[in-house]
N, C-alpha and C positions, 0 to 999 in steps of 0.2 A: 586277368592276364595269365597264359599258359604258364610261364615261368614263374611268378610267384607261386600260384596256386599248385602247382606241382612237385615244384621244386623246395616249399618251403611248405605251405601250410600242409599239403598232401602229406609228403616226407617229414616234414617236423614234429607234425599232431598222431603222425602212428596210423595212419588210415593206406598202408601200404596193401596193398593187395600185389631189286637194282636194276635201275634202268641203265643203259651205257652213259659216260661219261660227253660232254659235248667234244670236238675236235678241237685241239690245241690253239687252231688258227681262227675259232671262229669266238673271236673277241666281242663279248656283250657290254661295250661302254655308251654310258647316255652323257650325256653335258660336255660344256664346253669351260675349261680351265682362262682363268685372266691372264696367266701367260702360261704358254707352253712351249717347248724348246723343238723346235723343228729337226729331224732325225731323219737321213735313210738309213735301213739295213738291208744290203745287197743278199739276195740268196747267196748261202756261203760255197765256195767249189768244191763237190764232190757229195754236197749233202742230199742232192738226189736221190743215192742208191743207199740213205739211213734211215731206219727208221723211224727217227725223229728230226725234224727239220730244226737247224739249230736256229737259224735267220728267223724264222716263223715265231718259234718258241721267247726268245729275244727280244722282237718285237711288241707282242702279247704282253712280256711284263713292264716293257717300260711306258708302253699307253692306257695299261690298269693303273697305273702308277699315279695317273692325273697330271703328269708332270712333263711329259713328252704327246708329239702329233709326229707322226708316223709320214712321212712323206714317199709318192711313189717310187721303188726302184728299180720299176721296168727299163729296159734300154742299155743295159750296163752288164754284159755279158762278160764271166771271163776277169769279173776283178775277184783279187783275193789279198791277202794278207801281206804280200813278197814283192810287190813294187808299186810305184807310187801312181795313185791314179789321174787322170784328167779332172778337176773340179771344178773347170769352169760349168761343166753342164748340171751339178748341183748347188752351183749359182743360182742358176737362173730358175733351179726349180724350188728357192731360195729355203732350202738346207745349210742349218747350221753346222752339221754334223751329218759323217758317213763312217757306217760301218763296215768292214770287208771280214771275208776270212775264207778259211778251206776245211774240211774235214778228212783226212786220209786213214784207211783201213791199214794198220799195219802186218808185218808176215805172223806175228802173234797173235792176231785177231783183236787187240786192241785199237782204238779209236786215237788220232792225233790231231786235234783241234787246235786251230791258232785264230786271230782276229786282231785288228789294229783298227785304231778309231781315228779320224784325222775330226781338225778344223776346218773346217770347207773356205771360211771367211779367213784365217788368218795362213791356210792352205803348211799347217803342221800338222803332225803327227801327235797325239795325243796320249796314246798309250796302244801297248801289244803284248800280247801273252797267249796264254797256251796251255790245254791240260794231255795228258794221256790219259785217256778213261776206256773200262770195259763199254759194249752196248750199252748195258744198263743203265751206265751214269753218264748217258747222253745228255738226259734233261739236266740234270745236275749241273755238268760242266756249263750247257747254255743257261739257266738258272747265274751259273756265279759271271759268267761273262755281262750277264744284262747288270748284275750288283757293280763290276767292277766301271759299265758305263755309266750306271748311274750314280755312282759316288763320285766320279770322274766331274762328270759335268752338272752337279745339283751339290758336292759340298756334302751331303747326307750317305749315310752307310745301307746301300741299298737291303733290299728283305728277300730276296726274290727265291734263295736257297733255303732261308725257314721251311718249319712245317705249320700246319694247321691241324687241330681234333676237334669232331665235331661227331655228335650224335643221330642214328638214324630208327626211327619205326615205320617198319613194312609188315603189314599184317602182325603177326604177333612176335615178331621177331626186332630184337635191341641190336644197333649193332656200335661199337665205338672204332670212328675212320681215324687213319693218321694219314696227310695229305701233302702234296708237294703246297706250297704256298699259293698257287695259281689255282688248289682242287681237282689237280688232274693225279694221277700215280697213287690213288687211295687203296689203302689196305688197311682191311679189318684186325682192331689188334683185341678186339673181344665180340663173343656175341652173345647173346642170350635170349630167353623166353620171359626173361623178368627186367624192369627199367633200368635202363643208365641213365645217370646224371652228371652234371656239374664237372665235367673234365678240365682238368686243371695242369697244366704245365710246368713242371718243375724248374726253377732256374736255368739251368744248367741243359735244358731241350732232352733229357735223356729219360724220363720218367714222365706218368700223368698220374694224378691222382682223381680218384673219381668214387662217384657213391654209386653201391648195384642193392638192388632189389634182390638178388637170387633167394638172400635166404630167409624171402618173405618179411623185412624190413630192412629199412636203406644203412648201409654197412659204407665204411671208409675205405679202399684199400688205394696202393701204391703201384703202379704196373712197371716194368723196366719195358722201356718200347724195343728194343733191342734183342733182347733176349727172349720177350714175351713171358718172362715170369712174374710174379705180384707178390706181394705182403699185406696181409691185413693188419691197420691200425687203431680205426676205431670201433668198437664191436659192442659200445654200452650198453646197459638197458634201455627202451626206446630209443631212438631216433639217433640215427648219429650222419651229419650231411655239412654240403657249402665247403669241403676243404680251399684252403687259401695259403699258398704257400708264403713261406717268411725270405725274404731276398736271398739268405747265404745259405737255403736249401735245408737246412737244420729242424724247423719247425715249421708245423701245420698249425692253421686259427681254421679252428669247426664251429660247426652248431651240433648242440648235444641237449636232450629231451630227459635227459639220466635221473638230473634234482627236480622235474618237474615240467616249467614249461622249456622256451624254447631258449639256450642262452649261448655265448659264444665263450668256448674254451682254445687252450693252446695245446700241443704234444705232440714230442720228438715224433720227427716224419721217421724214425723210426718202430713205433708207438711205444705203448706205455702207458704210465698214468696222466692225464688229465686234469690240466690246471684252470679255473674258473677265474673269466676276465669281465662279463658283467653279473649283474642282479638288478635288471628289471624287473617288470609289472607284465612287457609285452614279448612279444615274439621278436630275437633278435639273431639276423643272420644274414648272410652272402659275406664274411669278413675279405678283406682286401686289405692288402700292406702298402703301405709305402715304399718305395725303391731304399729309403734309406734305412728303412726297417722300423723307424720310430713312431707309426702312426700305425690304425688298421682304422680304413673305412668302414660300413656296415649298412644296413638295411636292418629300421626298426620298425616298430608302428606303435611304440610309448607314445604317443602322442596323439593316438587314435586314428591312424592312415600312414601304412607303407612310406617311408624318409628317411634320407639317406644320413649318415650323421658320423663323424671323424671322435677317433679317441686314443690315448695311448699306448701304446704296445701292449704295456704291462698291465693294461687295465684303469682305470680312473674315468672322473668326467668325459662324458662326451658332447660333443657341439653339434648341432642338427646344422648341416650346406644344404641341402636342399629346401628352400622357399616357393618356387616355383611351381603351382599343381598341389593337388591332396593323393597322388599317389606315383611315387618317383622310388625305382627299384631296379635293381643287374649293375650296377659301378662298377665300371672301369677306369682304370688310371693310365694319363699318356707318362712314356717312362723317364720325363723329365721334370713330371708332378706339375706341370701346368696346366690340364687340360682333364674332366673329368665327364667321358659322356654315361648315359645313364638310359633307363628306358620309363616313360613318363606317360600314366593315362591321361590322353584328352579329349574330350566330348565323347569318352567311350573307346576312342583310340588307341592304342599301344605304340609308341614313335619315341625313335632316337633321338636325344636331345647329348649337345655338347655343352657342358659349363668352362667357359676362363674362370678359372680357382682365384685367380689374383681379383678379378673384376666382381665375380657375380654375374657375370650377362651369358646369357642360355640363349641356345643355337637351337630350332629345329634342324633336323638331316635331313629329313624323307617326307615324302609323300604316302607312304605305304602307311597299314593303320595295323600291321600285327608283327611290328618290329620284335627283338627280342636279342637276349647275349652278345651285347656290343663287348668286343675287346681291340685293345691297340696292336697294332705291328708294331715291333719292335725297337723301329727308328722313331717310333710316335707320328707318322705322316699317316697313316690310313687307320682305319676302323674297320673290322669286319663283323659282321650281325649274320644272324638269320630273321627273314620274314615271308610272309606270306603275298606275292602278287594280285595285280589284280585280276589276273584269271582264274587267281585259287591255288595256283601252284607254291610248293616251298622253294624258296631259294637263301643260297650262300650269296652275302654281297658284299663290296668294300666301299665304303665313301673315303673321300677327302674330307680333312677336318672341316674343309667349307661348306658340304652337302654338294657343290657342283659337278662335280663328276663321280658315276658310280658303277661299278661292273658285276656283273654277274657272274658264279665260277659253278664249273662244274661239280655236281656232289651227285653222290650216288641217291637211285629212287627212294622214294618214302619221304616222311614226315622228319623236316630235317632243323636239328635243335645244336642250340649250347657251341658256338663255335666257339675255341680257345686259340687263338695266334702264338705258335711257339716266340722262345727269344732265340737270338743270334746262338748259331753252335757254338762253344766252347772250344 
């Protein structure tokens, strides 16, 4: 598999040595959801002459979502936010729910977006709001409009304003994206002639932490995405990779090559010195915390094959969770610790698998067979990966914790690795 081999034995043993974006509107979803909540969003008035269509954008994230079916809004010219519309006719076109709204150009050049959401069936008003944004944070403002629908009407805190990081190789060039959540508005927040890895998202959405090759072996550092500045923290002798942040942003869990082989240590995401939390036999790495901060998952092969295995913060015993397969590797945690997907060889495969933690019972996701770097959104409803199609192409994808519905997002060209799903802004 690309990601172990890469990412750990490549990077842990010392053996280191853009196409445009698809169009906003043009939604790559396969499957059909057991239930989904019937939805029009009206073109909003005025959003014509913007260069972001906020209706479109809106619509896009609440049917990546799995969770909404998109109903047509043709016929309904002329509604918007300011009075009440007719709903018999999204009765019949049996709409749960309609969205309106307007966008107006103010004399300052800012943007004045509003929208109201009604109940078609119970013919109320459901909510309404409004942002003033420059151009730029057109996507944004529709971004938090579709969160504040879909927390409206699912109960759940929608993601759709997160960002996502993800890794790109185009000929000999690295480059590391920061993305709107949907994979559209990416911007390179490094690039290079030598590997990235393992980008990793700091609590709090403001920092990535990631391993570069540049200085001809894999190095720790800390980026502030904001500023575009970094800190170097881990810089041992051989190998130093897998950063894993600790919940209250304070400490990194690495893997370090420094005593030998491969083993996982802890230190201050500020750096410093380096505290040793196993002493195995085998190669031990990809650490992963807990939400609650008292566990760190990991990726061993004490056991003679890649498994995944849980252990204390501070170091101790650990417990092998994965049974299923002789080679199960990449753990991700959903952020309510119920739900751990993973990336699992079978019959030569590489494929996303979900574990229920309370149960033991594992979900295939995919059909695809060169799955890789599942991580959770935020609200823990979707999973984002990269894999390879079956035409050969790489793509960004998200399932549904069920496998049944799954969309495809835009990433920039090349060979494209390691997605990381930010958390909620702060």
């Amino acid at each position: 598999m690309r990601q172990w081999r890469r990412r750990e034995l490549v990077g842990l043993l010392g053996a280191a040595a853009a196409a445009p974006a698809l169009a906003q509107f043009r939604v790559e979803v396969t499957g059909v959801g057991l239930t989904q909540l019937p939805i029009a969003i009206v073109p909003f008035r005025g959003e014509g002459d913007l260069p972001q269509k906020i209706s479109a954008i809106v619509q896009a994230d609440l049917e990546r979502s799995g969770q909404f079916r998109a109903i047509d809004p043709s016929g309904a010219p002329g509604l918007d936010e300011s009075s009440r519309p007719d709903l018999s006719p999204w009765r019949q076109k049996t709409a749960d729910s309609l969205a309106v709204g307007s966008a107006t150009r103010l004399a300052d050049g800012r943007h004045d977006v509003r929208f109201r959401l009604w109940d078609v069936v119970k013919g109320q008003s459901l909510l309404a709001d409004g942002f003033v944004v420059v151009a730029a944070d057109l996507r944004l403002a529709a971004h938090r409009i579709a969160d504040m629908i879909y927390e409206k009407l699912t109960g759940d805190k929608g993601v759709f304003s997160t960002r996502i990081a993800y890794v790109t190789k185009a000929g000999p060039r690295y480059n590391l994206w920061v993305a709107d959540a949907d994979g559209e508005n990416a911007q390179s927040a490094l690039a290079s002639s030598e590997p990235i890895i393992s980008p990793a998202w700091s609590p709090n959405g403001k920092q990535l932490a990631y391993v570069s090759f540049e200085s001809r072996k894999p190095v720790v550092y800390v980026h502030d995405v904001a500023a575009g500045t970094r800190r170097l923290i881990a810089n041992f002798r051989g190998s130093n990779s897998a950063p894993g942040w600790s919940p209250d942003g304070r400490t990194l869990a690495v893997t370090l090559t420094r005593d030998g082989g491969s083993q996982l240590y802890t230190i201050a995401a500020t750096g410093g010195e380096a505290k040793r939390l196993t002493q195995s036999s085998g190669i031990d790495t990809e650490p992963l915390y807990t939400a609650d901060g008292r566990s760190i998952y990991f990726v061993s092969d004490r056991g003679g094959a890649p498994q995944i295995y849980r252990m204390p913060a501070g170091g101790g015993d650990a417990q092998r969770v994965t049974f299923t397969g002789n080679y199960n590797i990449s753990p991700a945690l959903s952020p309510d610790g119920k739900w751990l997907a993973y990336i699992s060889r079978i019959s030569g495969a590489f494929k996303l698998q979900v574990m229920e933690l309370a149960t033991g019972n594992v979900q295939s996701l995919t059909e695809t067979t060169s799955d890789e770097s599942p991580s959770f959104a935020p609200n823990g409803r979707l999973i984002i990966y990269a894999t390879r199609q079956s035409n050969g192409a790489e793509a960004l994808m998200t399932t549904t914790l069920d496998g049944k519905i799954k969309a495809r997002l835009p990433g920039k060209g090349g060979d494209i690795r390691e997605p990381d799903w930010g958390p909620f802004q702060r």
